[in-house]
Biopython code that builds the backbone (N, CA, C, O; Angstrom):
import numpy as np
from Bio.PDB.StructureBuilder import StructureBuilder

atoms = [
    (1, "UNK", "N", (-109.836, 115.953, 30.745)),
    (1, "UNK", "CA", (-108.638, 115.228, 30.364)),
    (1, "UNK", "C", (-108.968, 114.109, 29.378)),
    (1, "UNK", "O", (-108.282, 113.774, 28.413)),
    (2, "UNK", "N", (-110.139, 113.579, 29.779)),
    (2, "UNK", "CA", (-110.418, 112.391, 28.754)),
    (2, "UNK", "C", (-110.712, 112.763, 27.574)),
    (2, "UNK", "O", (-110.391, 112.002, 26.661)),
    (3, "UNK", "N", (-111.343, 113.924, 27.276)),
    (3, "UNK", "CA", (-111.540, 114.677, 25.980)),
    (3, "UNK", "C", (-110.086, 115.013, 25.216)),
    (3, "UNK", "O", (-109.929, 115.087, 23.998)),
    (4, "UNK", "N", (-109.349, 115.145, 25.961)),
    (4, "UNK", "CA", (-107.990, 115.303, 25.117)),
    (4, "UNK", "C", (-107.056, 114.266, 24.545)),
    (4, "UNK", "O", (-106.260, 114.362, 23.611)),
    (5, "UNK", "N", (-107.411, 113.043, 25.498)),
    (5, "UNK", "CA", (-107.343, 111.795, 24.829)),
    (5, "UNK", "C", (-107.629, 111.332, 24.316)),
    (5, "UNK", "O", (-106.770, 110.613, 23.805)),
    (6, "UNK", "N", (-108.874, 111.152, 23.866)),
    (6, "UNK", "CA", (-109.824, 110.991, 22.716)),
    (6, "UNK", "C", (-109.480, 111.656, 21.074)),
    (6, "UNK", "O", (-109.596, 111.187, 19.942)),
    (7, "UNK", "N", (-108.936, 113.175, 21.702)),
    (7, "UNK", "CA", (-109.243, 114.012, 20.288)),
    (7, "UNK", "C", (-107.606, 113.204, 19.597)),
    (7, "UNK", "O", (-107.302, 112.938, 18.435)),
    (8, "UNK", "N", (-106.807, 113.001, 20.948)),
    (8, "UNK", "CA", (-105.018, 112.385, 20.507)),
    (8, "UNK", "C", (-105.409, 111.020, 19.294)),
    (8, "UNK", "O", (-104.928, 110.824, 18.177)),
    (9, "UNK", "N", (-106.462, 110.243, 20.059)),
    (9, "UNK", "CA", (-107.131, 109.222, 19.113)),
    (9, "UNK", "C", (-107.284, 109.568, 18.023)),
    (9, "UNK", "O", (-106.299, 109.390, 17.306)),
    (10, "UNK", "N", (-108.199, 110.040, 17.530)),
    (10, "UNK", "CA", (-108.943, 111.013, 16.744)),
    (10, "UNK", "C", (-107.700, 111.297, 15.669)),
    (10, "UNK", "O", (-107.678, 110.851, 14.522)),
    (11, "UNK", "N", (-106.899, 111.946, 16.142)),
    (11, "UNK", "CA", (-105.786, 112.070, 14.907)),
    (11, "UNK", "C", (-104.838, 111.192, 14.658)),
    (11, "UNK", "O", (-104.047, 111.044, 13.727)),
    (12, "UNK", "N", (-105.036, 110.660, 15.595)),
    (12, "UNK", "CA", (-103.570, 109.107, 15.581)),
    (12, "UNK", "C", (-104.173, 108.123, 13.954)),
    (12, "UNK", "O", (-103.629, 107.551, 13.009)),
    (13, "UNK", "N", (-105.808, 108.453, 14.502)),
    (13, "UNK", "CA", (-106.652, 107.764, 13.163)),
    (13, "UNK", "C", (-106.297, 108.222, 11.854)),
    (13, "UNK", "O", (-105.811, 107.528, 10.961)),
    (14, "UNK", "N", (-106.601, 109.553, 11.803)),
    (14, "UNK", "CA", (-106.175, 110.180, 10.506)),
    (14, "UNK", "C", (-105.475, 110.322, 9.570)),
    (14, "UNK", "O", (-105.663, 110.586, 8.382)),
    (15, "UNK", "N", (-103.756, 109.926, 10.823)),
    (15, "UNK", "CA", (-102.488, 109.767, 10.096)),
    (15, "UNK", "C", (-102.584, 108.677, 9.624)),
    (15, "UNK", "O", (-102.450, 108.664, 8.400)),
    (16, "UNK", "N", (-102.762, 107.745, 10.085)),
    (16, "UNK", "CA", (-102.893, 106.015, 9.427)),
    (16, "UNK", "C", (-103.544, 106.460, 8.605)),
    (16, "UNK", "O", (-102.686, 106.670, 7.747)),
    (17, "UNK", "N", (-104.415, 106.766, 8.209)),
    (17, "UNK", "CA", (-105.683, 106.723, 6.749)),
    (17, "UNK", "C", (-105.010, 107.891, 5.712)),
    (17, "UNK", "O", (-105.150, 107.836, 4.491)),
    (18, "UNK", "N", (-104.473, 108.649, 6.215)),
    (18, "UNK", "CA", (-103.631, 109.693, 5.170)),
    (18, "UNK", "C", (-102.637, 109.028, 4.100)),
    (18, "UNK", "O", (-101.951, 108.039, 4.356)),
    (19, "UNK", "N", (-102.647, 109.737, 2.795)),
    (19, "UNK", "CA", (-101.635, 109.025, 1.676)),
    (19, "UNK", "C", (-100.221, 109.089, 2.447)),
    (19, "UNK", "O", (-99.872, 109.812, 3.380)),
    (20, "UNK", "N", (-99.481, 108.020, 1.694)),
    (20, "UNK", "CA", (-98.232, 107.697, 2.665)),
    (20, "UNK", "C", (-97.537, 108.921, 1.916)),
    (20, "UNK", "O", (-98.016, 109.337, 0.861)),
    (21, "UNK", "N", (-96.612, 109.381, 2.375)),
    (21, "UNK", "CA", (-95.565, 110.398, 1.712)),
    (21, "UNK", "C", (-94.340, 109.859, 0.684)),
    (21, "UNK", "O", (-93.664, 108.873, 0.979)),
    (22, "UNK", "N", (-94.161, 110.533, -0.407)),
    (22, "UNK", "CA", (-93.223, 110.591, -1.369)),
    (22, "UNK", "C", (-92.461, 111.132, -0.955)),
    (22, "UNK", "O", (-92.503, 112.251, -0.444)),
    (23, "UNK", "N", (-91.189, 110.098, -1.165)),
    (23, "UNK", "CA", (-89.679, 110.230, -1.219)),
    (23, "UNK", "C", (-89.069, 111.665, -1.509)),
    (23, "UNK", "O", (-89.518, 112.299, -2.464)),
    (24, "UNK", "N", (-88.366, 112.037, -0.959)),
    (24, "UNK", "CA", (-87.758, 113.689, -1.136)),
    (24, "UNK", "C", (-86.741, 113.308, -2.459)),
    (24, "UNK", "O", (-86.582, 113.994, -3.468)),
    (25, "UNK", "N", (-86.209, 112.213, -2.187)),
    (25, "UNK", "CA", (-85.366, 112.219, -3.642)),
    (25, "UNK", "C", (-85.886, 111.825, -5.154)),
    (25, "UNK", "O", (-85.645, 112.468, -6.175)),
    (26, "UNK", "N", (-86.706, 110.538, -5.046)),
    (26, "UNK", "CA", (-87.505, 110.585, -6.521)),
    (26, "UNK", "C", (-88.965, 110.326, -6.564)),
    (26, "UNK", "O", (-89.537, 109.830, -7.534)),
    (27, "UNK", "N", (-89.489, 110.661, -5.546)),
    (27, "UNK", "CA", (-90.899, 111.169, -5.882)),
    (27, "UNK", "C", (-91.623, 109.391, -5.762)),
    (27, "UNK", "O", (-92.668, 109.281, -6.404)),
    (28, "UNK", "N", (-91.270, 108.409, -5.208)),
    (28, "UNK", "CA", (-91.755, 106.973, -5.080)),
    (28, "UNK", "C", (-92.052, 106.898, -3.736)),
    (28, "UNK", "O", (-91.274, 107.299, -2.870)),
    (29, "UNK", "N", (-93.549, 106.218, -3.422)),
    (29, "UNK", "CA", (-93.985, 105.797, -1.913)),
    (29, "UNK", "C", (-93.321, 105.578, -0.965)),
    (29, "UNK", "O", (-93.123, 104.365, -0.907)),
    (30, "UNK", "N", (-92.687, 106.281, 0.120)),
    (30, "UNK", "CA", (-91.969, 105.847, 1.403)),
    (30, "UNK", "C", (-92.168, 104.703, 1.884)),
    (30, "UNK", "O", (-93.335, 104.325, 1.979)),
    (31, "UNK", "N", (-91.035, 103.794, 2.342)),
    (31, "UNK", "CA", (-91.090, 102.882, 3.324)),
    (31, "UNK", "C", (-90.937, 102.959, 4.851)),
    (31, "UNK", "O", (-90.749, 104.114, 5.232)),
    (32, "UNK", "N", (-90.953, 102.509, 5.326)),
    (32, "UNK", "CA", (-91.239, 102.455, 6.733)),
    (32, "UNK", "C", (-89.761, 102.620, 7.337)),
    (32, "UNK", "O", (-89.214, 103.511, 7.987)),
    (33, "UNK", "N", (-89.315, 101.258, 6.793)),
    (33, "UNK", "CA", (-87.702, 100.599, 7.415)),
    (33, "UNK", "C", (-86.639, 101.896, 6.739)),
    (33, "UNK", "O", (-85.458, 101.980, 7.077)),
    (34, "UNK", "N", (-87.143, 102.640, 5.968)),
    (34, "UNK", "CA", (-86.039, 103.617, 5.285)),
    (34, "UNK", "C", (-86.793, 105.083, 5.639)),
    (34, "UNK", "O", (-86.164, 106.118, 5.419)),
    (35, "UNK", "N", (-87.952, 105.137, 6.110)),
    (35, "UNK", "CA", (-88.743, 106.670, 6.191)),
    (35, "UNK", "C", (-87.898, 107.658, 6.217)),
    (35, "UNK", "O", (-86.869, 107.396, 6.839)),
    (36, "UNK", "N", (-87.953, 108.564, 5.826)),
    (36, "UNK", "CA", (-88.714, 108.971, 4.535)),
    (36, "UNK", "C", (-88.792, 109.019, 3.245)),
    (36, "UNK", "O", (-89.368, 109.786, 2.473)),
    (37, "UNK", "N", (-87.758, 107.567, 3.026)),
    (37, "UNK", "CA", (-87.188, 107.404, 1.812)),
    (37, "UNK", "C", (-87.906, 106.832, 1.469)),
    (37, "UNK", "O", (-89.035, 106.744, 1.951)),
    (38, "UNK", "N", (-87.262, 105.955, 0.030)),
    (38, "UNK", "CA", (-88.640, 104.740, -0.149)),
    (38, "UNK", "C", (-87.229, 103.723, -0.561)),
    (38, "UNK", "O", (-87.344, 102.662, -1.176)),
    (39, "UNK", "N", (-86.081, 104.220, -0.145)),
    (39, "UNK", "CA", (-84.936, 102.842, -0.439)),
    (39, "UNK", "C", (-83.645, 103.182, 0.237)),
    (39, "UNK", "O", (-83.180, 104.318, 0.325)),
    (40, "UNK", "N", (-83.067, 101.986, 0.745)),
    (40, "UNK", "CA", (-81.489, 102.493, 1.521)),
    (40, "UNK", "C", (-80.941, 103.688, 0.195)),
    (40, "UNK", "O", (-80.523, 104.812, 0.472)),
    (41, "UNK", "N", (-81.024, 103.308, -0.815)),
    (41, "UNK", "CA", (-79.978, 104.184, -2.154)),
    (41, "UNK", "C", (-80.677, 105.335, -1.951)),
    (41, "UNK", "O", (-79.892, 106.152, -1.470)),
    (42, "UNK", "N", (-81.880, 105.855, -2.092)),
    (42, "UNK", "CA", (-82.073, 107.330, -1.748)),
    (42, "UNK", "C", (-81.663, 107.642, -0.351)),
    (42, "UNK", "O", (-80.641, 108.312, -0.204)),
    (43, "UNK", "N", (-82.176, 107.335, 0.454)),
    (43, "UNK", "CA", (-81.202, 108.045, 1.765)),
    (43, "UNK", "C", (-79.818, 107.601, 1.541)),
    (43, "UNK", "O", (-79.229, 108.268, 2.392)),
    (44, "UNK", "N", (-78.931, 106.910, 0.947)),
    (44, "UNK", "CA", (-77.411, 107.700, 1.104)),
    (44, "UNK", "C", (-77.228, 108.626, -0.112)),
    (44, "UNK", "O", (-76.130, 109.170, 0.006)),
    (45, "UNK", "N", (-78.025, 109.137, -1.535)),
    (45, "UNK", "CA", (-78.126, 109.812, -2.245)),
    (45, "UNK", "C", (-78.093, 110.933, -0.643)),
    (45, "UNK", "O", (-77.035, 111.380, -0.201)),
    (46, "UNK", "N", (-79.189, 111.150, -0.128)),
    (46, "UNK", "CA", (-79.373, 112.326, 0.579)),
    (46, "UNK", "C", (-78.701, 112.682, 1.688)),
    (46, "UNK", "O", (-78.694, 113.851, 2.073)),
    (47, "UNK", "N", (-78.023, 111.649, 2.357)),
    (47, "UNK", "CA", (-76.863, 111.459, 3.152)),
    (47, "UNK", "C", (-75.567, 112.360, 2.460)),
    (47, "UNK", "O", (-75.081, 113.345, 3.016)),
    (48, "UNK", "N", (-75.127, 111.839, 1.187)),
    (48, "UNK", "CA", (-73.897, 112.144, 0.284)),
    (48, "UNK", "C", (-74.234, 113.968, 0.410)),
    (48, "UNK", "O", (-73.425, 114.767, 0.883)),
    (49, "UNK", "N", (-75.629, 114.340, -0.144)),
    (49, "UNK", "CA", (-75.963, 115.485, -0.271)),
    (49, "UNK", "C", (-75.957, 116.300, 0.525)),
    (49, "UNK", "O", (-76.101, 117.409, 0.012)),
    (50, "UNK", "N", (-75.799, 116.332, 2.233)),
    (50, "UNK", "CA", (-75.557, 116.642, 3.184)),
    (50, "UNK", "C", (-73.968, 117.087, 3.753)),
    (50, "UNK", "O", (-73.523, 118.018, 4.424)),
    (51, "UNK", "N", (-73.283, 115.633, 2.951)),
    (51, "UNK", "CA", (-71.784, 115.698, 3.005)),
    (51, "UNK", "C", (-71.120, 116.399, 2.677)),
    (51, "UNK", "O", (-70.384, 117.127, 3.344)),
    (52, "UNK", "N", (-71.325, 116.273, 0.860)),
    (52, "UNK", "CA", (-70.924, 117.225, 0.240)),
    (52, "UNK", "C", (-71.078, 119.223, 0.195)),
    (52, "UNK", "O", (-70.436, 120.162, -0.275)),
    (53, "UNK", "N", (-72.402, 119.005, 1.042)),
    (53, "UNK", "CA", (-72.855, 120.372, 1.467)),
    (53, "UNK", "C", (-73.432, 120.628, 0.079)),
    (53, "UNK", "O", (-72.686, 121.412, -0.508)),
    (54, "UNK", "N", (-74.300, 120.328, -0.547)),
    (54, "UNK", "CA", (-74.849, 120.546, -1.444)),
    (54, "UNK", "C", (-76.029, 121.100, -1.129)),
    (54, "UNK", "O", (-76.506, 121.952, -1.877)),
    (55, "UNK", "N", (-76.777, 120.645, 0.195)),
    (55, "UNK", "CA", (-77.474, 121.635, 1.018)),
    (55, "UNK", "C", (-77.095, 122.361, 1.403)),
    (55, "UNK", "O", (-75.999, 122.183, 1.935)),
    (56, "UNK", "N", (-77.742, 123.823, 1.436)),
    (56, "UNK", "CA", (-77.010, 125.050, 1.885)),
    (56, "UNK", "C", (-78.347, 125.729, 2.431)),
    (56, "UNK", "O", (-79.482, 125.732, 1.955)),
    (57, "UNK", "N", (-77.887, 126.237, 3.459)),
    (57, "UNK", "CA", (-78.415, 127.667, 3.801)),
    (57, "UNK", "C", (-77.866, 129.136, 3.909)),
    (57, "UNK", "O", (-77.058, 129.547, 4.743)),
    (58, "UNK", "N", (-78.518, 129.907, 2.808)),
    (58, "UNK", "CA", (-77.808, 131.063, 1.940)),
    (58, "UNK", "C", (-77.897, 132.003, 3.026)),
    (58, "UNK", "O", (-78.976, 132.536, 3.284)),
    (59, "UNK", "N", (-76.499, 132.337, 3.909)),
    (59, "UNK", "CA", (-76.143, 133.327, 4.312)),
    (59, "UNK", "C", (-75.455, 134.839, 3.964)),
    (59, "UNK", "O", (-74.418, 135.022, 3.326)),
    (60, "UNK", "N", (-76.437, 135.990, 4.637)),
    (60, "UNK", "CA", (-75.903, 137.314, 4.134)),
    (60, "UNK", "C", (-75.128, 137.437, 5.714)),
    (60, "UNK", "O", (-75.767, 137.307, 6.758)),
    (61, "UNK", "N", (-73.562, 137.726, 5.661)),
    (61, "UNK", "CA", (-73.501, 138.331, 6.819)),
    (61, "UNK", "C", (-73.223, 139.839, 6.592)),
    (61, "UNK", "O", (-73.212, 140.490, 5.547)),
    (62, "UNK", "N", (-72.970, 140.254, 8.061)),
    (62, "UNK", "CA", (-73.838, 141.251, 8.083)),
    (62, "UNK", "C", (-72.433, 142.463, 8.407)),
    (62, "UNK", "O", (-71.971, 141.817, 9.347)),
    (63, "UNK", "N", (-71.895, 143.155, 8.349)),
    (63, "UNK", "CA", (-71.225, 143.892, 8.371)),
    (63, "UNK", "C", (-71.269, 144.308, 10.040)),
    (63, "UNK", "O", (-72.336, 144.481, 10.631)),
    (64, "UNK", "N", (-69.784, 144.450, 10.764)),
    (64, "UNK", "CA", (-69.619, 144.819, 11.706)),
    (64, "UNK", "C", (-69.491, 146.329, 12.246)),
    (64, "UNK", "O", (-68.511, 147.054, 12.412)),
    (65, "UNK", "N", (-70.852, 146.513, 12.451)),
    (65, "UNK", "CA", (-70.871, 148.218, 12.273)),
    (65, "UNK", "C", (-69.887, 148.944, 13.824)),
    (65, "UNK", "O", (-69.158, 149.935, 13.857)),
    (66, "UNK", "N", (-70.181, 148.181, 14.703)),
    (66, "UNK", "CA", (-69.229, 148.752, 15.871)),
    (66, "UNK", "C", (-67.692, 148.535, 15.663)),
    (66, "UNK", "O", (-67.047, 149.027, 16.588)),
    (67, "UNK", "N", (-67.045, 148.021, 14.842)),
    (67, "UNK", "CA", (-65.545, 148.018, 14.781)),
    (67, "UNK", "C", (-65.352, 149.698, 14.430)),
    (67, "UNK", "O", (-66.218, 150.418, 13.935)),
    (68, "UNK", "N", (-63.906, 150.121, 14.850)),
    (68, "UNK", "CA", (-63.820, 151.292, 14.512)),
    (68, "UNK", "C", (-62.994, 150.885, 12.906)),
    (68, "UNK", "O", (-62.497, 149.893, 12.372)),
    (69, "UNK", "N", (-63.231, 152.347, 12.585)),
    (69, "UNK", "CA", (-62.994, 152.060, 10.712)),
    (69, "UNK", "C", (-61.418, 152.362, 10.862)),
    (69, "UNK", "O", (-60.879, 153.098, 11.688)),
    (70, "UNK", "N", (-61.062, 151.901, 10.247)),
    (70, "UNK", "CA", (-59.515, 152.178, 9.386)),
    (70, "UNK", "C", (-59.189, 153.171, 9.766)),
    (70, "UNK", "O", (-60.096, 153.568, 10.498)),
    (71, "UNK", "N", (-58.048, 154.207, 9.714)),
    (71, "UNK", "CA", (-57.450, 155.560, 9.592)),
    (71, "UNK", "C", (-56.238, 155.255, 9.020)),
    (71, "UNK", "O", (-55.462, 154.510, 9.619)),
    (72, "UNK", "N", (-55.883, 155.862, 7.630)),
    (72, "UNK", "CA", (-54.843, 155.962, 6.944)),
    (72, "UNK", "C", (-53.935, 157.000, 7.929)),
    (72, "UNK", "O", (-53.660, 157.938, 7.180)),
    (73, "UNK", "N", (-53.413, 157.238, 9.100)),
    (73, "UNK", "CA", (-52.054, 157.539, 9.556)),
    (73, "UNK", "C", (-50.781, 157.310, 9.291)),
    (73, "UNK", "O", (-50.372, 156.174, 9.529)),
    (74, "UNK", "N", (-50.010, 158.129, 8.841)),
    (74, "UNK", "CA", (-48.697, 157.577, 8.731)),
    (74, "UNK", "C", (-47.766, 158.011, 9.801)),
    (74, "UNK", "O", (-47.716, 158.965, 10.576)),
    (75, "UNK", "N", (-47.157, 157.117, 9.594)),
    (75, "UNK", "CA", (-46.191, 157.300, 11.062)),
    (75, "UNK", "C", (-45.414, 158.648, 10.611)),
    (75, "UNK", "O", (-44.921, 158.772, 9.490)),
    (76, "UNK", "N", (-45.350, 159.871, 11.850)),
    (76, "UNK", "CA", (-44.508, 161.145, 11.378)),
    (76, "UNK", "C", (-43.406, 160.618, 12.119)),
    (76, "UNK", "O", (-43.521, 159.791, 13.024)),
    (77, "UNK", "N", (-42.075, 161.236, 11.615)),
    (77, "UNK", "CA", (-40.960, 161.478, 11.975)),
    (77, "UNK", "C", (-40.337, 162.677, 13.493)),
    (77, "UNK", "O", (-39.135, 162.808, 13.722)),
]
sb = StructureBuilder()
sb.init_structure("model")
sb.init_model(0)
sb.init_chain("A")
sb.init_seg("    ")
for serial, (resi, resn, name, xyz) in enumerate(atoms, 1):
    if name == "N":
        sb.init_residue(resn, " ", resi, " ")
    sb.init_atom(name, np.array(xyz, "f"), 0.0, 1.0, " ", f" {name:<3s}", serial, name[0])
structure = sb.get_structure()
């Protein structure tokens, strides 16, 4: 068990010493108080972008193969 605490150390270290991450909206050093932004104005840029649905995830749907199909019947007399 103590070995697994150690290794948790071990990477807790790494992340601190790792380059900080660039902003998803213009590519400038993240802040802390705004993560993962690097300013309140890019996160509501990316907020707005959410709103507006400007993010998308491109759906194929899919055709309902168990419905029964159509039949052109006409009503007989």
């Amino acid at each position: 068990m103590s070995d697994k605490i150690a290794d948790l150390g071990a990477r807790r270290a790494r992340k601190r010493d790792a380059k900080p991450r660039k902003c998803p909206i213009c590519g400038k050093p993240a802040v802390e108080a705004t993560r993962p932004f690097c300013s309140e104005r890019c996160r509501k840029i990316d907020l707005d972008r959410w709103r507006t649905e400007t993010y998308r995830v491109p759906v194929v749907e899919a055709d309902d193969d168990d419905a029964p199909a159509p039949t052109d019947q006409k009503d007989e007399p």
